[in-house]
C-alpha positions in Angstrom: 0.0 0.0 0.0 2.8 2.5 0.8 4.3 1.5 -2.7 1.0 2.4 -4.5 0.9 5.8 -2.4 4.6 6.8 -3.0 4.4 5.9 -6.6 1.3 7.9 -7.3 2.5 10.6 -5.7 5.6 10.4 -8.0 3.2 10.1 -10.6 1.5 13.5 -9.5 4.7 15.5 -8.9 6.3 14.4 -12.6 3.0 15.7 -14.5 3.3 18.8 -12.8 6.9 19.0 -13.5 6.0 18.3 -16.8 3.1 21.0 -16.7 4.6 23.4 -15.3 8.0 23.5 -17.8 5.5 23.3 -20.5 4.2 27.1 -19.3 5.1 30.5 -20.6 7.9 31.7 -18.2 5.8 35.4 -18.1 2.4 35.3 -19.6 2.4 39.5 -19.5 5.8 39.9 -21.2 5.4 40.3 -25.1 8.7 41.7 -25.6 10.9 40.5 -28.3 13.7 38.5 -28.0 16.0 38.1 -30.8 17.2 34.2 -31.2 19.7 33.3 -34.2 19.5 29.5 -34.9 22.3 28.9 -36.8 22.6 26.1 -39.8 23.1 23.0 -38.3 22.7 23.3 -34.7 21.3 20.4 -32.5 18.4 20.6 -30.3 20.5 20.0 -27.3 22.0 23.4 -28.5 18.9 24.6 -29.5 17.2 24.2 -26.0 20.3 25.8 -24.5 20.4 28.9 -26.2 16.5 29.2 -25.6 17.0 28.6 -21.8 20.2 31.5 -21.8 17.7 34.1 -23.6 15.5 33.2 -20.3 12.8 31.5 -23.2 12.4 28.1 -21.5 11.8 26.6 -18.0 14.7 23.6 -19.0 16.7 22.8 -21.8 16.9 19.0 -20.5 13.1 19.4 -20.6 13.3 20.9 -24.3 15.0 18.3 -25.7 12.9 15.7 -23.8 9.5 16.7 -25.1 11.3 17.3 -28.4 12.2 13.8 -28.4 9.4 12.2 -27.1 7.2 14.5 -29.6 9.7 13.8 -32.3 10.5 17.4 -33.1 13.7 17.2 -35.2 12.9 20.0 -38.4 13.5 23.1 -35.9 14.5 25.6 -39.3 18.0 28.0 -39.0 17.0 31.3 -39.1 16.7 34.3 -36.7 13.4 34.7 -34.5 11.5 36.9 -32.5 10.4 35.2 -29.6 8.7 36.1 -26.1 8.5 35.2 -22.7 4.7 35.0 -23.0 4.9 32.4 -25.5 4.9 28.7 -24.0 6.7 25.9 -24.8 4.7 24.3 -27.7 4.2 27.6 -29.0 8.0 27.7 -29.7 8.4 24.9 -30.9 5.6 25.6 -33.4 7.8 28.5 -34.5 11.1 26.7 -34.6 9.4 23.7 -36.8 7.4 26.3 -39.0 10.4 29.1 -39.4 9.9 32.3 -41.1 11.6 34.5 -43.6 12.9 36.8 -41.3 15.1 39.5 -42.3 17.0 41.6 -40.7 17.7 44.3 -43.1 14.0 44.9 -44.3 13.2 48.3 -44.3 9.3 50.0 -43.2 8.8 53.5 -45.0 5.5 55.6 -44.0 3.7 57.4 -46.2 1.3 59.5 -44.3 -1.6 60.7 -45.6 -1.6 64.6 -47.2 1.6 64.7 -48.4 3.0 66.1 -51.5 5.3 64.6 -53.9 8.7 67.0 -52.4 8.0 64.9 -49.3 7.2 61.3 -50.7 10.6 62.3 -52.7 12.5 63.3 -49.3 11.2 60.0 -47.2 12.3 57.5 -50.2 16.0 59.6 -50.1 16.0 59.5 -46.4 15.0 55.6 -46.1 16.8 54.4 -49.2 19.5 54.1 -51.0 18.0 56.4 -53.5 17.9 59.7 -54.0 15.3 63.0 -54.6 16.6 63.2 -58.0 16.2 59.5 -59.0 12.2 59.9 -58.0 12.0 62.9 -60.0 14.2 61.4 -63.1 11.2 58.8 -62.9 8.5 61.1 -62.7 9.3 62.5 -65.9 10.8 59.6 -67.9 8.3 59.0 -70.7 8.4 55.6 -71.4 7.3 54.4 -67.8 5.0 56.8 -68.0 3.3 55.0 -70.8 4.3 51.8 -68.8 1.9 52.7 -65.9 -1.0 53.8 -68.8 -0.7 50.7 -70.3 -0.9 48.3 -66.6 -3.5 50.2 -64.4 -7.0 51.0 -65.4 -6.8 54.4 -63.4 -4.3 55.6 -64.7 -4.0 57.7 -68.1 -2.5 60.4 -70.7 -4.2 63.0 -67.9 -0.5 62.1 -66.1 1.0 63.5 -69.0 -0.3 66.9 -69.3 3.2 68.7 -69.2 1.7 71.8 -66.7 1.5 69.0 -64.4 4.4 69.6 -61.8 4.6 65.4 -60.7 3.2 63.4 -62.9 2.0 60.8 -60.1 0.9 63.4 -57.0 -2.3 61.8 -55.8 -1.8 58.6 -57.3 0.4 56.8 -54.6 -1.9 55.9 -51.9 -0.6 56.7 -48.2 0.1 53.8 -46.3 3.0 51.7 -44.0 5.2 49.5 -47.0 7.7 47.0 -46.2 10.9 46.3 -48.5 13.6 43.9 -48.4 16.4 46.5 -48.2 17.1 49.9 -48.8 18.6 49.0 -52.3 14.7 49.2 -53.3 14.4 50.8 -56.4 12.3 53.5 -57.0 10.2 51.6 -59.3 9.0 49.0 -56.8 8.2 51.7 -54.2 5.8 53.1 -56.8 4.7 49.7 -58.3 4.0 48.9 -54.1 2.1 52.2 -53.9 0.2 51.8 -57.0 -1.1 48.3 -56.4 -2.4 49.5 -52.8 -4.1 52.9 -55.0 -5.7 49.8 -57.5 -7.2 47.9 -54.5 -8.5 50.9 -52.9 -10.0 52.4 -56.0 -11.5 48.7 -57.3 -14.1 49.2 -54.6 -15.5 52.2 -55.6 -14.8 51.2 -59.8 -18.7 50.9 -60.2 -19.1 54.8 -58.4 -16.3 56.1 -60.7 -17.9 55.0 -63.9 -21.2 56.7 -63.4 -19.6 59.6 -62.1 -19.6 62.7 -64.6 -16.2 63.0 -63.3 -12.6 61.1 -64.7 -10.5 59.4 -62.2 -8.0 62.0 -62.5 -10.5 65.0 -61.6 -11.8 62.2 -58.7 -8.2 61.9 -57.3 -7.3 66.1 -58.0 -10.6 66.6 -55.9 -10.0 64.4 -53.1 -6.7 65.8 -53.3 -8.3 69.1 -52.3 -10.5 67.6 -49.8 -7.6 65.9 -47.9 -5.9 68.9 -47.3 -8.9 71.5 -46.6 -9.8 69.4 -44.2 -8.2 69.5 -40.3 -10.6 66.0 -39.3 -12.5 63.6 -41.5 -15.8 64.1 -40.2 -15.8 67.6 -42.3 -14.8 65.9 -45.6 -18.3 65.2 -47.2 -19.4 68.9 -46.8 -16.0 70.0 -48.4 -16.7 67.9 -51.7 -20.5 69.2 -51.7 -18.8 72.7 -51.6 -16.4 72.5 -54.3 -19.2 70.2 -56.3 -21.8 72.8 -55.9 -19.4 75.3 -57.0 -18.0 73.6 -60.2 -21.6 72.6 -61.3 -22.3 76.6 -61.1 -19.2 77.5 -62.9 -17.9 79.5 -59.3 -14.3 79.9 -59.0 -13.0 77.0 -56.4 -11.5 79.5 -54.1 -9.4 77.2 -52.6 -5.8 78.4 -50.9 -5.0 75.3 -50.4 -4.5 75.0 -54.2 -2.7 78.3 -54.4 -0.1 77.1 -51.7 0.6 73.8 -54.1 0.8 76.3 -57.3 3.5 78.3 -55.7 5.3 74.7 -54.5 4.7 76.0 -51.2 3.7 73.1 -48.4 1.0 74.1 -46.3 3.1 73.2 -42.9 2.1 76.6 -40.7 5.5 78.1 -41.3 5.2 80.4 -44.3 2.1 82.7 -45.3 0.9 83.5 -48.7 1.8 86.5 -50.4 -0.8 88.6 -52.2 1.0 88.0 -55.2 1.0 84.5 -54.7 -2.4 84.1 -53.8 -3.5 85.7 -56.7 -0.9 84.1 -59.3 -2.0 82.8 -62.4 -1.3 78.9 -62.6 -3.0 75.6 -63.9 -3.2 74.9 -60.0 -4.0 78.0 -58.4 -8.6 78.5 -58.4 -8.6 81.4 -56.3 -7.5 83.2 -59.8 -10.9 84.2 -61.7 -9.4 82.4 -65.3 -10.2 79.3 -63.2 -13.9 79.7 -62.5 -15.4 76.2 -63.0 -12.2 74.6 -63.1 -10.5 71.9 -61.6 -6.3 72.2 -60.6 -4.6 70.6 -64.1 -3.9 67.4 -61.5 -4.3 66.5 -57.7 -2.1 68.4 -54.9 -1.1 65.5 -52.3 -1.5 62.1 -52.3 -5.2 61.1 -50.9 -6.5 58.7 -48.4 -9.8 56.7 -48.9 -12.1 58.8 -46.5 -11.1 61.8 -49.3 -11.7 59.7 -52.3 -15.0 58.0 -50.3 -16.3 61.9 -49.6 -16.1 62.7 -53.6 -17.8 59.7 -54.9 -20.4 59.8 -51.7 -20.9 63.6 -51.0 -23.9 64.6 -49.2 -26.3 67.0 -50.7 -26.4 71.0 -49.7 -26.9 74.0 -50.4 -23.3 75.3 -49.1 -21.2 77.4 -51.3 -18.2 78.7 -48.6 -16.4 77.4 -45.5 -13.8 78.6 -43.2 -12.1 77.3 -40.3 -11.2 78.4 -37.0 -8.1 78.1 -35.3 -9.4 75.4 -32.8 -10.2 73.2 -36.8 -13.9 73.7 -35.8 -15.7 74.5 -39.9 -18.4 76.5 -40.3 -20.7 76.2 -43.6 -22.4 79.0 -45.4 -24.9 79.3 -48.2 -24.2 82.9 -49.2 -21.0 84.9 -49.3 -22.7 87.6 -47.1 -23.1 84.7 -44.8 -19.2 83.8 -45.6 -18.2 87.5 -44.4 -20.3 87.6 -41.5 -19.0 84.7 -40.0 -15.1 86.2 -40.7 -16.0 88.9 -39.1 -17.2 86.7 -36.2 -14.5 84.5 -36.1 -11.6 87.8 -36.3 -14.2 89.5 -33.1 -13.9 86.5 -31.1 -10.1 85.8 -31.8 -10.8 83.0 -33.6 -9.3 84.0 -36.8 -6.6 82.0 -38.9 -5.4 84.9 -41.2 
């Protein structure tokens, strides 16, 4: 009887042995630890270096289970691994591997920006440099290239007062790339694929519209940067809608900035003579009455592009905004100064 009690009991304390090396050694840590398997190493060797990163419970116990389990395809390569994950979790990722590596880069293309500063990112991430995007941007023949692969795209890209032949057409977004020898080309191919997928949704909108694709993107384009939050964005496309469907002068200063290849950052201020300088981007001019910018002035996001092709219906002619971003809508442009003067009384005024 004492046999069958100590053995059980023996019984007991192995499975929670076993148990209890089988456990994450911190279920709340998620940090990552780097582990290099190298070609060829055994998983005696394996099981110790997972134990010295502080991984595992026991690297006797590792190559135990593996054996009993009969783990023997753990892959060479380099992980990251955490001390929330438990034992058959690692495993799973040793026997699966992964194509880890080490010098892929992750650019950010945030939503808004112009050409000058997709151009500065790729120099500052790559191996490339502002020139080589620019060389691109006007090199003919991939010009046609693009035309001839994606449905959105056409001759509009060409139109030679057109200052980047692409603005608007690389959709903002996080990409990853294998180094920073990534050419220009396959940032832009990246870009453009992501611009196809986002623009297949609405493909059905854009057909009916009485608008191109390029006049869709050059609008949203506006949208996107009149715009300080999202929620504003329909009533800015009715605007400029109702005002190009009653041959009104756009108005917009945000198109005047881009014409003088000025980024609206805060930091510099319009001239008169700027404002008022006669461009193919600039619609605060009268020449442009009913006209769009020749092409879009920043990339645009999806909400911008959505806002276009799904406006809501008014009777809104002018906005401003106040220096808190709050926007205020206005059928008449007695209505528009009243509310200047409003916002300049209570302090309120950007200009």
């Amino acid at each position: 009887m004492v046999l069958f009690f100590s053995t059980a009991i023996m019984v007991v304390i192995v499975c929670c042995l076993f148990n209890y090396n089988l456990t994450a050694i911190d279920k709340n840590d998620n940090s990552k630890i780097m582990v290099i398997i190298p070609s060829g190493a055994s998983v005696k060797q394996i099981g110790n270096m997972l134990e010295e990163q502080g991984l595992i419970r026991n690297a006797n116990f590792f190559y135990f289970y593996c054996k009993i389990y009969d783990v023997d395809t753990l892959k060479a390569t380099t992980y990251e691994l955490s001390k929330n994950m438990d034992l058959k979790k690692i495993i799973d990722v040793l026997e699966k591997g992964n194509s880890y590596n080490p010098d892929e880069i992750s650019i950010t293309f945030n939503e808004g920006i112009t050409m000058r500063r997709v151009a500065s990112i790729i120099a500052k991430r790559t191996n490339n440099n502002e020139d080589d995007v620019f060389a691109l941007l006007k090199d003919e023949s991939y010009l046609d290239e693009l035309i001839a692969n994606y449905w959105f795209i056409t001759d509009a890209i060409k139109n030679p007062d057109i200052y980047y032949s692409l603005e608007g057409y690389l959709y903002p977004n996080t990409y990853n790339f294998k180094n920073k020898d990534v050419t220009v080309r396959d940032i832009f191919k990246t870009m453009l694929d992501e611009t196809e997928k986002v623009l297949a949704k609405y493909e059905t909108q854009i057909n009916s519209s009485s608008y191109n694709v390029h006049e869709i993107l050059t609008l949203a384009s506006m949208v996107e940067q009149e715009a300080p939050k999202v929620d504003y964005r329909n009533k800015i496309a009715s605007v400029f809608l109702n005002r190009l469907k009653t041959k009104m002068s756009l108005g917009s200063d945000v198109t005047a900035y881009y014409g003088s290849k000025i980024d609206m950052d805060g930091s510099t201020r319009l001239t008169t003579a700027q404002l008022n300088d006669v461009n193919p981007y600039n619609t605060r001019v009268s020449s442009m009455a009913g006209k769009l910018p020749v092409g879009p002035i920043s990339n645009v996001s999806e909400t911008s592009i959505k806002a276009v092709l799904e406006p809501i219906e008014t009777d809104f002619y002018y906005f401003v905004a106040d220096k808190n971003g709050l926007m205020y809508f206005m059928k008449t442009y007695s209505e528009h100064l009243a509310q200047i003067n409003k916002l300049k009384k209570d302090g309120l005024w950007l200009g």
